[in-house]
VOGU-3710 file (C-alpha; in Angstrom, 3 decimals, decimal comma):
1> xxxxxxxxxx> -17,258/-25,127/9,966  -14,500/-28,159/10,290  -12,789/-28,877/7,057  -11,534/-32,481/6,558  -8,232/-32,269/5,095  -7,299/-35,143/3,111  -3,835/-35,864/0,961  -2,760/-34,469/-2,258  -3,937/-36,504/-5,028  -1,761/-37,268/-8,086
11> xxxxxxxxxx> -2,967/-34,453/-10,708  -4,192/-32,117/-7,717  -6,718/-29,399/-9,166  -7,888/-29,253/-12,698  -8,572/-25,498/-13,853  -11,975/-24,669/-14,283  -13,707/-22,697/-17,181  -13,923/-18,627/-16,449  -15,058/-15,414/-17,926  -11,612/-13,669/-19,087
21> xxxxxxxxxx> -12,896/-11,480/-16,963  -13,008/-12,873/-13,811  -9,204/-13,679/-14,175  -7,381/-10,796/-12,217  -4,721/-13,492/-10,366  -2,979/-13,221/-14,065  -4,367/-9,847/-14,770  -2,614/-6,866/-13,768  -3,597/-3,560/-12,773  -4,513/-0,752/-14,716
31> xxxxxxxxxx> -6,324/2,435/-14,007  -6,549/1,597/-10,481  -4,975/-0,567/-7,744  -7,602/-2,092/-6,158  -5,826/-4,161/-3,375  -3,039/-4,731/-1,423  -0,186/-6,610/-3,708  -2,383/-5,136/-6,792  -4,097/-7,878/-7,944  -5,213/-11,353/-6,316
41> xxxxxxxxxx> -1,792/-12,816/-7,513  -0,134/-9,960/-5,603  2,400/-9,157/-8,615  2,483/-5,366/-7,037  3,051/-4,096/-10,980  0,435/-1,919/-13,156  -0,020/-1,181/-16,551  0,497/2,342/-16,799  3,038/3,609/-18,561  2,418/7,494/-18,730
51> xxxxxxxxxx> 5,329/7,785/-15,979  8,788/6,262/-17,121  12,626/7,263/-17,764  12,270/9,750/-20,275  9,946/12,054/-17,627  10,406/10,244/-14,085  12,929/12,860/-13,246  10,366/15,541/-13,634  8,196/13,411/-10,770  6,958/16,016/-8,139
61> xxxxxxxxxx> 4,380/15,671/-5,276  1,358/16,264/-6,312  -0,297/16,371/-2,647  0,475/14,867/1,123  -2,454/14,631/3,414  -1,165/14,178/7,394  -4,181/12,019/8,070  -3,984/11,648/11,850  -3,363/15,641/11,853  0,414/15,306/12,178
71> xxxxxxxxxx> 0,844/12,176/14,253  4,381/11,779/14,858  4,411/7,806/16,755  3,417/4,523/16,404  3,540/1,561/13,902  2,660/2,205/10,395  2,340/-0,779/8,403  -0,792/-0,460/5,907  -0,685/-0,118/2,205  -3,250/2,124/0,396
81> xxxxxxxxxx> -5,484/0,840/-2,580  -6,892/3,024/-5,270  -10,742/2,563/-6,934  -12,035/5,341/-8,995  -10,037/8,082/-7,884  -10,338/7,218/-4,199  -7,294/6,060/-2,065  -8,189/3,761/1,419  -5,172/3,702/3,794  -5,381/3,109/7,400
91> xxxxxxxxxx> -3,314/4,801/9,946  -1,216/4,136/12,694  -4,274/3,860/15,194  -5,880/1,350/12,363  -8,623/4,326/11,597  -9,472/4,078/7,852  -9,430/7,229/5,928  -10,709/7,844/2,248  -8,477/10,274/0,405  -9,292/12,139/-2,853
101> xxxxxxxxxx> -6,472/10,604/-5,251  -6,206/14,179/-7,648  -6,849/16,699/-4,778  -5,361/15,165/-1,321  -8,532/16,374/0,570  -9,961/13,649/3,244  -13,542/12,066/1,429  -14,409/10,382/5,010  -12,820/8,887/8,213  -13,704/6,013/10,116
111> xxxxxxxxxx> -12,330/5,642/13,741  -11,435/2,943/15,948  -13,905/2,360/18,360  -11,737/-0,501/20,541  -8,508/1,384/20,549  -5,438/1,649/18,122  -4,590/-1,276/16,203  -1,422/-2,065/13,573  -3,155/-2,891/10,551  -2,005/-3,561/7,173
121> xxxxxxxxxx> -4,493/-3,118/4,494  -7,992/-3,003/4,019  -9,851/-4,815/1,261  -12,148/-3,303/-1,022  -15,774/-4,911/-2,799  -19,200/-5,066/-3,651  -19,537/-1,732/-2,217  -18,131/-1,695/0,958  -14,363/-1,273/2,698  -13,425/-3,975/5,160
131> xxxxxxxxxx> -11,184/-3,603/8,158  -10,446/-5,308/11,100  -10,212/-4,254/15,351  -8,743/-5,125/18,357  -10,809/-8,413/19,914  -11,194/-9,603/16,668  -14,002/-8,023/14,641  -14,270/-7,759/11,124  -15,844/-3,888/9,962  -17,846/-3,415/6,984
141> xxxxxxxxxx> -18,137/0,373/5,808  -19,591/2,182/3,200  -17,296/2,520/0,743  -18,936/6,097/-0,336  -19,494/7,415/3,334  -17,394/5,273/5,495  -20,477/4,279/7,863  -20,324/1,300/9,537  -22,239/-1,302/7,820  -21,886/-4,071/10,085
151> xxxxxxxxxx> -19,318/-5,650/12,487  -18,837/-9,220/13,578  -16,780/-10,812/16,198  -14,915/-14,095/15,417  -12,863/-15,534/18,768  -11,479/-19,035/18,700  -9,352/-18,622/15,839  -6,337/-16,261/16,849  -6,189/-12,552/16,877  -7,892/-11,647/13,623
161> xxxxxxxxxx> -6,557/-7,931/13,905  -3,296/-7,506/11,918  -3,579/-8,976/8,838  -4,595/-7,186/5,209  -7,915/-8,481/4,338  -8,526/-10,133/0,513  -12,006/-9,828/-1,133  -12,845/-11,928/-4,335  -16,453/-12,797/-5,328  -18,157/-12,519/-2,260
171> xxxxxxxxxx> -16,277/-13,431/0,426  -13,044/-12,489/2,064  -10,021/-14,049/3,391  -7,592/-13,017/6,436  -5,640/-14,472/8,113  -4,641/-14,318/12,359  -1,802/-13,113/13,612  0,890/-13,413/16,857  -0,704/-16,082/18,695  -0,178/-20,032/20,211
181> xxxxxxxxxx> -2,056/-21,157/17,618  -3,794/-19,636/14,195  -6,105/-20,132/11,392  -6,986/-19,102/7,924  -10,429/-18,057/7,603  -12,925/-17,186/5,073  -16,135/-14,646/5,423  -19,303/-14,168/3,265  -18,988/-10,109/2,264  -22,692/-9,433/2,409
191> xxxxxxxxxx> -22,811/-10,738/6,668  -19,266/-11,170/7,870  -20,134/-14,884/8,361  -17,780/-17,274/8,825  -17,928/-19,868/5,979  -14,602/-22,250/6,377  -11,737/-22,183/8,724  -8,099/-23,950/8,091  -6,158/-24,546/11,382  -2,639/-23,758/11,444
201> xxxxxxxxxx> -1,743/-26,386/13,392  -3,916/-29,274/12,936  -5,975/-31,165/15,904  -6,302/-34,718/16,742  -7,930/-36,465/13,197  -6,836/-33,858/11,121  -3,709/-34,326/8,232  -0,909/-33,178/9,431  -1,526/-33,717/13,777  1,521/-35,961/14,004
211> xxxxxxxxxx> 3,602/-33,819/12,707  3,883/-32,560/16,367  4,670/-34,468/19,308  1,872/-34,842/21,858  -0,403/-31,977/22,380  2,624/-29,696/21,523  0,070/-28,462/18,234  -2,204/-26,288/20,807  0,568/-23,513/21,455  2,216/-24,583/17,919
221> xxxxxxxxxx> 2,036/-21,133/16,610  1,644/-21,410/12,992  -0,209/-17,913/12,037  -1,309/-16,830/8,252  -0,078/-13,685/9,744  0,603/-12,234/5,808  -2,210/-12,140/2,734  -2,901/-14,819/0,476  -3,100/-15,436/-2,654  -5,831/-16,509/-4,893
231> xxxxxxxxxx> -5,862/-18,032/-8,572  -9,397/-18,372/-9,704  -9,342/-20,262/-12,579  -7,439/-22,921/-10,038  -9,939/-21,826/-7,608  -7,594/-22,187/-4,724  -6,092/-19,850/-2,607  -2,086/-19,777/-0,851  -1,618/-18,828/2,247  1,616/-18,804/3,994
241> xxxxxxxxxx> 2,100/-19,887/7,609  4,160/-18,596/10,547  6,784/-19,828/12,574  6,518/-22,926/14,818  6,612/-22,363/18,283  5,946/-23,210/21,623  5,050/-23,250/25,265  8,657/-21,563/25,961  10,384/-20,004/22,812  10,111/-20,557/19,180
251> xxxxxxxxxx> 13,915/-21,425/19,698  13,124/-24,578/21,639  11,894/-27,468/19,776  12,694/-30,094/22,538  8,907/-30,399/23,413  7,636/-30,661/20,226  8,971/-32,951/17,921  8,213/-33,937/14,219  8,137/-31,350/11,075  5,423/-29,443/13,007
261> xxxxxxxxxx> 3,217/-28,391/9,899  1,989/-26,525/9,219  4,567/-24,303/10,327  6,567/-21,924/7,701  4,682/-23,725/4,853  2,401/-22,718/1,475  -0,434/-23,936/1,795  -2,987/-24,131/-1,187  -6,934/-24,662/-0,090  -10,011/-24,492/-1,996
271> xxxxxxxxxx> -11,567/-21,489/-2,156  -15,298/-22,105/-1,682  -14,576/-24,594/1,215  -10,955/-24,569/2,449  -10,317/-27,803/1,630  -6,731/-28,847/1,706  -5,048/-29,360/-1,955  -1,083/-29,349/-1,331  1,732/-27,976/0,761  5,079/-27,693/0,903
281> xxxxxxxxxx> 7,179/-26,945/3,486  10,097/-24,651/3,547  11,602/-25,546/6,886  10,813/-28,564/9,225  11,172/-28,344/12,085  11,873/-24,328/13,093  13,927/-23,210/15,968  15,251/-20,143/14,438  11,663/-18,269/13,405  12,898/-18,332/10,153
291> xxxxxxxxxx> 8,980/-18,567/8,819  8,676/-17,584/5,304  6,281/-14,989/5,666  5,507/-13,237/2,297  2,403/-12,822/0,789  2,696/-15,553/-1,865  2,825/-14,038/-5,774  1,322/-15,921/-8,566  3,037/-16,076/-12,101  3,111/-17,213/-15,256
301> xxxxxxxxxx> 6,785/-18,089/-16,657  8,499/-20,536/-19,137  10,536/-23,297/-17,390  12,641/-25,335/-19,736  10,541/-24,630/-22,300  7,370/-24,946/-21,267  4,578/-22,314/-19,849  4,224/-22,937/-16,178  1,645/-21,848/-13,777  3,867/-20,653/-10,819
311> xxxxxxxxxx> 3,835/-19,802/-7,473  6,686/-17,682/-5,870  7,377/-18,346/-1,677  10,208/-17,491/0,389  11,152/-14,806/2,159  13,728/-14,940/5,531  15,679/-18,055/4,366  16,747/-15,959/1,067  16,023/-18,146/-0,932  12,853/-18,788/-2,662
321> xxxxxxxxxx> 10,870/-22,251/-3,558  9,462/-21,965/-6,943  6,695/-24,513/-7,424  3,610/-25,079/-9,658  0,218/-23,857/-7,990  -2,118/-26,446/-9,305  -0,109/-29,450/-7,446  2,998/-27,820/-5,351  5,468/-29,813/-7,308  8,994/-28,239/-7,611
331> xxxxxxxxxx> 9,646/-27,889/-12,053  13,218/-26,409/-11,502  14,256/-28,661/-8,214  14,100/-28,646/-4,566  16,123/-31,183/-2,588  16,205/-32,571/0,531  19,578/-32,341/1,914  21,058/-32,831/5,219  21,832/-30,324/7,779  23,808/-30,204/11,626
341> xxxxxxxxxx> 21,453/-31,800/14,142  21,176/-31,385/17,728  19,290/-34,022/19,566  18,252/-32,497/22,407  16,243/-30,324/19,768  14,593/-33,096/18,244  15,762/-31,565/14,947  14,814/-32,679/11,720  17,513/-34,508/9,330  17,077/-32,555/6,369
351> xxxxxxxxxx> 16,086/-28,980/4,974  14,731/-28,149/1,265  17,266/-26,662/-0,899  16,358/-25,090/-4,286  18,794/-26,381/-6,549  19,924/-22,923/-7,695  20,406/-21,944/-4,271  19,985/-18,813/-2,483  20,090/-14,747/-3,869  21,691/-13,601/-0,792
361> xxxxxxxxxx> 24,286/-15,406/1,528  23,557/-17,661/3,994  26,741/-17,760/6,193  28,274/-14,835/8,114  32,470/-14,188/7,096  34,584/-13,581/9,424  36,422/-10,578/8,534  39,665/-9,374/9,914  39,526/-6,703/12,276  40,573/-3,216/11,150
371> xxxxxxxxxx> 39,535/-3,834/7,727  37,032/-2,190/5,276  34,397/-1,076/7,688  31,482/-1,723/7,436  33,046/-4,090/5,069  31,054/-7,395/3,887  27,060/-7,094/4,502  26,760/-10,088/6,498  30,279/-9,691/8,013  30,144/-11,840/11,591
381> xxxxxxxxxx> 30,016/-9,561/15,222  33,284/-11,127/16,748  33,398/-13,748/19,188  30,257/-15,486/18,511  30,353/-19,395/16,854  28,989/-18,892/13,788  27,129/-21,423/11,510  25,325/-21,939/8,123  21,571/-21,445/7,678  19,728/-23,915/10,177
391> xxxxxxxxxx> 23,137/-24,898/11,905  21,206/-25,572/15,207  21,559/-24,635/18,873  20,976/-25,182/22,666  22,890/-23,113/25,386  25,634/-21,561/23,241  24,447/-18,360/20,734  25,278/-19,349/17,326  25,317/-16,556/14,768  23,657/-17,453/11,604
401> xxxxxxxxxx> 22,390/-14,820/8,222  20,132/-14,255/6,739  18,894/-13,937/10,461  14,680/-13,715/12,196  14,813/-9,844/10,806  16,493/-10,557/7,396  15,973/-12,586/4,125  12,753/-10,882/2,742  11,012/-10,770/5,881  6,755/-9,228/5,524
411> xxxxxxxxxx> 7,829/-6,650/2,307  5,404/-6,905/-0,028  7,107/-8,497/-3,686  6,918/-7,367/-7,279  6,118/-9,953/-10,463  6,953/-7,191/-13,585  4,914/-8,318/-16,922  7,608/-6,346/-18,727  11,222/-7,647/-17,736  9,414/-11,094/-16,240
421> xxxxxxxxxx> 11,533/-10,773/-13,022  10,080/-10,776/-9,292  11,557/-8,371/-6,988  12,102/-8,064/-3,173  13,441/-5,706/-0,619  15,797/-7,927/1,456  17,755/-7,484/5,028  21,014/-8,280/6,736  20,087/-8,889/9,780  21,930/-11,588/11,496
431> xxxxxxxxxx> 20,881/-13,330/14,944  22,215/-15,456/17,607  19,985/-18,427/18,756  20,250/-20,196/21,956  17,938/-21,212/24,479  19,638/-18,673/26,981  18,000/-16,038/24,761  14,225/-14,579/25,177  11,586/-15,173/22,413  13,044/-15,513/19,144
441> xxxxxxxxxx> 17,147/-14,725/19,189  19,480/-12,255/20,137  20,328/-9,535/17,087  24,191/-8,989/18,884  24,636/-4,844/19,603  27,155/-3,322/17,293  25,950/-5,651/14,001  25,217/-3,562/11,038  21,433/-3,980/9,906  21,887/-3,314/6,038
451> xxxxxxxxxx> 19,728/-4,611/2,998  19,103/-4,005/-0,685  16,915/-4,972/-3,850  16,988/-8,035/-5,824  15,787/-9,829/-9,356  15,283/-13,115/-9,793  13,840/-14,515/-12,930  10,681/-17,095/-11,962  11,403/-19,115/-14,625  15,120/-20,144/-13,949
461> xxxxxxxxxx> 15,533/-18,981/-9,827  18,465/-17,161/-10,911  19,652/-13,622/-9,443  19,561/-11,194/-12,284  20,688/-8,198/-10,654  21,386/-7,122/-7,031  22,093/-3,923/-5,442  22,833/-3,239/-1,649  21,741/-0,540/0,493  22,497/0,922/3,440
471> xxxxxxxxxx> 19,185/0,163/5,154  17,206/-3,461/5,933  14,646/-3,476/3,443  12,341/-6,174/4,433  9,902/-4,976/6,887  6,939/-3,721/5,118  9,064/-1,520/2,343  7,824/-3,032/-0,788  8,048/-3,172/-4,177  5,931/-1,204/-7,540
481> xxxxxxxxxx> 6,893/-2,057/-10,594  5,608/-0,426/-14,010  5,165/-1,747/-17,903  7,795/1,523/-18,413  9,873/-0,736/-16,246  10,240/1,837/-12,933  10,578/0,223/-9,891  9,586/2,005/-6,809  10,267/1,292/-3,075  10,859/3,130/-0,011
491> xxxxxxxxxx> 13,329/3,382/3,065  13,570/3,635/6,883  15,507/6,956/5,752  12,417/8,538/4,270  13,033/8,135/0,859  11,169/6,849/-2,154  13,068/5,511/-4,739  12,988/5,095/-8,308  15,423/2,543/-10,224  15,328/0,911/-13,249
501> xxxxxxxxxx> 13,693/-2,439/-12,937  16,534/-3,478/-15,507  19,228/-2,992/-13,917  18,715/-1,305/-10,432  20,143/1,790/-11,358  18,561/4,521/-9,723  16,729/7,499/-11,444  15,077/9,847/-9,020  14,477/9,819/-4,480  12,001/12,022/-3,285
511> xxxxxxxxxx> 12,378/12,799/0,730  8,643/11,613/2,665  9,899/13,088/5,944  9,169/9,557/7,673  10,110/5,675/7,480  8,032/4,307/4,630  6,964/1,152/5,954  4,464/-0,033/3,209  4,144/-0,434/-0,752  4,259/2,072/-3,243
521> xxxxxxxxxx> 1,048/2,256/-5,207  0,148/3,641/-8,609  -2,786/4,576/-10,464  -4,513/6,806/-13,352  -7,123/9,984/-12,825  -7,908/12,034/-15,918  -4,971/10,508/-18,213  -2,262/11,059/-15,601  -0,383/8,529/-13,996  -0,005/9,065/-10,210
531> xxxxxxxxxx> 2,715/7,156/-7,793  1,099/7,144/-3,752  3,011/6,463/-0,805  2,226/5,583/2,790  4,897/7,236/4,697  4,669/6,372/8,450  7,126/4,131/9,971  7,654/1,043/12,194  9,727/0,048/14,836  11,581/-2,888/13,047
541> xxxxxxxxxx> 14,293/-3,027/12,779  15,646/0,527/13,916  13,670/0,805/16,839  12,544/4,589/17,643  15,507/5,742/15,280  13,035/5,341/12,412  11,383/8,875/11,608  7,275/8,093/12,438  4,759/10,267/10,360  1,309/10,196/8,914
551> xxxxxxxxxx> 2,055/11,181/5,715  0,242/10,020/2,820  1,965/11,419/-0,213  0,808/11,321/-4,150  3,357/12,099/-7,120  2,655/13,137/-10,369  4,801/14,513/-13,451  4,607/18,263/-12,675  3,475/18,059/-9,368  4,053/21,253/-7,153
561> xxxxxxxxxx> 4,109/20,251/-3,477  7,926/20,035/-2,278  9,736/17,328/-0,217  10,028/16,962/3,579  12,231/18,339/5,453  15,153/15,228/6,057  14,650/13,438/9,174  17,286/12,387/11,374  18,576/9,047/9,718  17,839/5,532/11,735
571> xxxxxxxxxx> 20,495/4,444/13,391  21,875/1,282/11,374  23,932/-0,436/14,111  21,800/-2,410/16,881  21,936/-0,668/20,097  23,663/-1,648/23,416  20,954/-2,188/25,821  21,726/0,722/27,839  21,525/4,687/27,865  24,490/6,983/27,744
581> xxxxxxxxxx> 26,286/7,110/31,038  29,464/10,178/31,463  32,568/9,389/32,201  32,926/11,253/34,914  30,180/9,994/36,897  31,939/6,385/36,684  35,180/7,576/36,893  36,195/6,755/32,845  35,801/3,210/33,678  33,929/-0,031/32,560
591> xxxxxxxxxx> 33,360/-3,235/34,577  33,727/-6,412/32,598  31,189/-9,225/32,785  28,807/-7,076/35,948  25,874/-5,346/35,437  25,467/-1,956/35,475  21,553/-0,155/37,133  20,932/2,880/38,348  24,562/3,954/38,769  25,447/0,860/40,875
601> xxxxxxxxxx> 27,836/-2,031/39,534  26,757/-5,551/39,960  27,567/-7,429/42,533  27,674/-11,109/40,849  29,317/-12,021/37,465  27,331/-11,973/34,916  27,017/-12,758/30,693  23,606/-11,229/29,991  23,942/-9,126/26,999  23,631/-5,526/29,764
611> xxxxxxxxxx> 26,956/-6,881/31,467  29,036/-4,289/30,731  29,361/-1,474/33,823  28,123/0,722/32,393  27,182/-0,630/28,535  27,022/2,706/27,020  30,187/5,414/27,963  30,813/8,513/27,220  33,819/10,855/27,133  35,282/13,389/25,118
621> xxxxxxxxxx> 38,209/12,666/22,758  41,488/12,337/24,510  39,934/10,607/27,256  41,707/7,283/28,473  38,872/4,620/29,628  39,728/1,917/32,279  38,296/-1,705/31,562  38,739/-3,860/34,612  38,326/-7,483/35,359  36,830/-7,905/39,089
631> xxxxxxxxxx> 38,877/-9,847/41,300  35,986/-11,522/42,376  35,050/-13,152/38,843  35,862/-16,453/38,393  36,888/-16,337/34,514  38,719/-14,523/31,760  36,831/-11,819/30,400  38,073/-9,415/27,325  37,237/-6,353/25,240  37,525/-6,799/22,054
641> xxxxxxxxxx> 36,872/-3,912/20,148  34,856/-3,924/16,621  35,005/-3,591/13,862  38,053/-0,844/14,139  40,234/-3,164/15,566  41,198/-0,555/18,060  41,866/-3,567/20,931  41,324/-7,296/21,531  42,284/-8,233/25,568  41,942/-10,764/27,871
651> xxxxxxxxxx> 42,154/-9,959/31,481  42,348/-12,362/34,304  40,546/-11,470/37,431  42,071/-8,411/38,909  43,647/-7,651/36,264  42,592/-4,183/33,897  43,739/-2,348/30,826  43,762/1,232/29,678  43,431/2,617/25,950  42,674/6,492/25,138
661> xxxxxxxxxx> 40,216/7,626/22,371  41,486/10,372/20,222  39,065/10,183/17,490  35,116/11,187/17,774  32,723/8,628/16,953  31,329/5,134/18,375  33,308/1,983/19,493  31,279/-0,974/20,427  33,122/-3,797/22,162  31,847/-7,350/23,353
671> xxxxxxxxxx> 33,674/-9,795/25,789  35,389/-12,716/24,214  34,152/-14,852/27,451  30,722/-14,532/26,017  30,241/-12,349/23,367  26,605/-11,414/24,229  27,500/-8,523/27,014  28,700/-5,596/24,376  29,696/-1,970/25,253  29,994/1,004/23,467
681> xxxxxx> 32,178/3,612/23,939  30,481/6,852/22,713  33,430/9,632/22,129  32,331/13,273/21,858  34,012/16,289/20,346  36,442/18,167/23,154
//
């Protein structure tokens, strides 16, 4: 059905009357964790205190179940949910599998009849589990037998595929995912029915249309690609939409001017009908895919005073908009301020700013060569212009943090009912836009891809505590929190970790023997207080570096089943775009500013991000490596090596320069022409 969308009205949504016990958007969990984020106000935390820092150290595995048999590949991005003992996960091939939460053993298994799909949680209710597939059908299944119940195709709306699936009182919600143009939709539970729809990008007569120039809204991009959120005493639901793109690159805006909602916005709708109630938008205008993606989290907190019905948003930008869910207004302050514009981008003037400002940085430094290495988290690569967040672009890459891959990213967040702080895994990952790159920025070779935890308290936006890791922790690792205030996450490294929601300080790691990729879980069998795991892996952002497993794990106090065996750790740096090439075959030697395929050098000058000849090198220590500028190139070109400091020089055409590597290990360089084509010198043992 169409839903007319009309504008917010002073005094938005009153709350309704309901049963205390229809209330689980305030409620936490408890025995059980019955969905992905926990509860319908995805706050990720439960009740159960049985486990906490008096005993966590004496947390052992209780059980791991391989549930593809061992399956060692693909994307792994689902979260398990717990009811009565049972946990629902589905795997890298988006089969669903019921798992025995006190023994381990498999209860059923439902396969994929239209070939693997990444999925991200299922949803559980009124007797039934409900999945998505590939071609965009929604799956009912038994929830005691896993038998298909029925299945419904939906086209029109986006690739309904990815996306965790939300039931509450009859219906469900997903969202679509990774397409020109998406939509929010609701189902009834009992027929897989469509009952309402909400377009991402609005068409002609609907609010919001002339926010984008011309017909630019059809390939507008725009998908509810993570969970909502649903308050029912509000009765509304949140969803969060994607970036804006368009019929080139979500980097170009110059076809489709305006704010372009509703674009890497909140959106709240009612719940029976999807009728628009408010929005806010936390960047107008996108040309850096710098969507705020999380799954909103609903909470309760005192602002200046006063009890406030909140909703938490933000994720990439690091910073996040704290506004109240019954009209979208901002209690602690969000202005407009303005920001660099390019024209040719049709940029808008201004960006919201919380008025506490970010909890991570939002500039690259510029550190000194030969310094502290890695040094500063969102230290600059050299050579590239660098900028503040939404310093815009055209044909030049300018390097800007928290970056597409960093800020909060699609981790899941915590809302503790104990220490009244929400948490999120975070990522350094910074980019380099320009309309010279493909699809959504360049991450520049040799950059360190780092992360860490944070607190913020709701109720003021300020940072309480962060601590920085050595891995990105913002795609898919979220965060459990418990009333004994343990917080629990895991890393591309394989580990699950416990720290004190407090103060970050960390109690206890157990070794998965794969990326965990997904949310730690709890729940309660018998008295005891279980901690369950999803450890598979994805390829973002380490690439095939990442460890990829099957491995459901559950953890108990006591628990007999030992830890993997370590996998090799991701590699943290981003990659040159080539493979290893010896120096003997290329006679020690690298061509500046050519391209380098199947053992021939280019033949034209070049500044694609491969033109180094060859990008990757390498030779055993004490070798002396030859960098040479063709005589046939028209410009300078240099090597300047990072972040060692090792070299820094420019050579004119003809010209070349020799330096010998005593020391094993890695040496990336980039050209100071262009900084996009990188190299890496690779140097071996003798």
């Amino acid at each position: 059905m169409m839903v007319r969308r009309r504008a917010l009205l002073a005094g938005a949504v009153a709350a309704a009357v309901v049963p205390a016990s229809a209330r689980p958007a305030a409620a936490a969990s408890s025995r059980d964790f019955p969905k992905v984020g926990g509860n319908l106000a995805n706050q990720s935390y439960s009740r159960l205190s049985g486990l906490h820092r008096g005993n966590v150290r004496r947390l052992r595995a209780a059980w791991v179940n391989n549930i593809e048999g061992g399956l060692m590949a693909g994307n792994s991005q689902s979260t398990a949910v717990a009811v009565d003992g049972v946990l629902y996960i589905e795997s890298a091939l988006g089969n669903v599998v019921a798992v025995d939460g006190r023994t381990g053993a498999t209860i059923w298994k439902y396969a994929q009849t239209r070939g693997a799909v990444t999925r991200r949680g299922v949803a559980i209710g009124a007797g039934k589990v409900f999945t998505c597939a590939n071609d965009n059908w929604l799956i009912a299944l038994d929830q005691r037998t896993g038998q298909v119940l029925w299945e419904r195709q939906h086209n029109g709306y986006g690739n309904l595929e990815k996306v965790a699936v939300t039931y509450h009182d009859g219906m469900l919600y997903c969202g679509t995912n990774d397409g020109p143009r998406g939509a929010a939709l609701a189902f009834d539970a009992e027929t897989g029915d469509l009952v309402w729809h909400f377009w991402g990008t609005p068409g002609p007569g609907e609010f919001g249309n002339d926010t984008w120039e011309g017909d630019s809204w059809q390939t507008g991009g725009a998908t509810p690609w993570m969970h909502c959120a649903i308050d029912p005493e509000l009765r509304l639901v949140y969803w969060t939409f994607g970036n804006a793109r368009g019929a080139r690159s979500s980097q170009d805006g110059s076809q489709r001017g305006g704010q372009n909602l509703f674009a890497n916005s909140i959106v709240a709708m009612d719940l029976k009908t999807g009728a628009y109630r408010w929005h806010f938008q936390s960047i107008h205008h996108d040309i850096w895919d710098m969507d705020n993606v999380m799954a909103p989290v609903l909470v309760d907190a005192r602002v200046h005073g006063r009890m406030r019905k909140l909703v938490v948003y933000g994720s990439k930008t690091g910073m996040y908009y704290i506004l109240d869910r019954a009209d979208g207004s901002a209690p602690l302050g969000i202005d407009e301020r303005p920001v660099p514009q390019e024209p040719r981008q049709k940029t808008w003037p201004t960006q919201p700013f919380p008025r506490q400002g970010g909890w991570t940085e939002l500039m690259p430094v510029r550190q000194p060569l030969g310094t502290e290495i890695p040094g500063a988290p969102h230290r600059a690569v050299p050579n590239y212009p660098i900028g503040p967040l939404f310093t815009p672009h055209w044909d030049e890459p300018i390097l800007t943090i928290p970056g597409h891959g960093g800020g909060a990213d699609w981790n899941h967040q915590s809302f503790s009912h104990s220490t009244r702080l929400v948490y999120t895994g975070f990522g350094y990952v910074a980019a380099a836009h320009s309309l010279t790159e493909p699809a959504n920025g360049l991450r520049p070779p040799g950059e360190y891809m780092t992360g860490g935890v944070v607190a913020v308290d709701p109720g003021t936006n300020r940072v309480r505590w962060k601590k920085n890791m050595p891995y990105s922790l913002a795609h898919g690792n979220g965060i459990l929190t418990t009333a004994a205030d343990l917080l629990f996450i895991g890393r591309p490294d394989g580990n699950l970790l416990c720290l004190d929601a407090r103060d970050g300080r960390e109690l206890w790691r157990w070794q998965t023997g794969a990326a965990v990729s997904s949310s730690p879980i709890s729940y309660e069998i018998d008295g005891e207080q279980y901690i369950a795991v999803y450890a598979g892996g994805t390829s973002i952002p380490y690439g095939n570096s990442a460890q990829r497993g099957d491995h459901l794990w559950a953890f108990k106090v006591g628990g007999t089943v030992p830890p993997a065996a370590t996998p090799p750790p991701p590699v943290i740096r981003r990659p040159v775009s080539g493979g290893p090439v010896d120096g003997s075959a290329v006679n020690n030697t690298v061509v500046l500013a050519r391209t380098y395929d199947n053992g021939q050098v280019g033949t034209v000058e070049s500044t694609a991000v491969n033109a180094m000849a060859p990008t990757h090198l390498r030779v055993p220590a004490g070798t002396t490596v030859t960098f040479v500028n063709p005589a046939d190139n028209v410009n300078v070109h240099g090597a300047t090596q990072f972040f060692e400091g090792l070299f820094d020089i420019r050579l004119k055409p003809g010209e070349s320069f020799q330096y010998t590597f005593t020391k094993p290990g890695e040496y990336f360089f980039n050209d100071s022409h262009s900084p996009r084509p990188t190299g890496k010198i690779e140097v071996t043992p003798r």
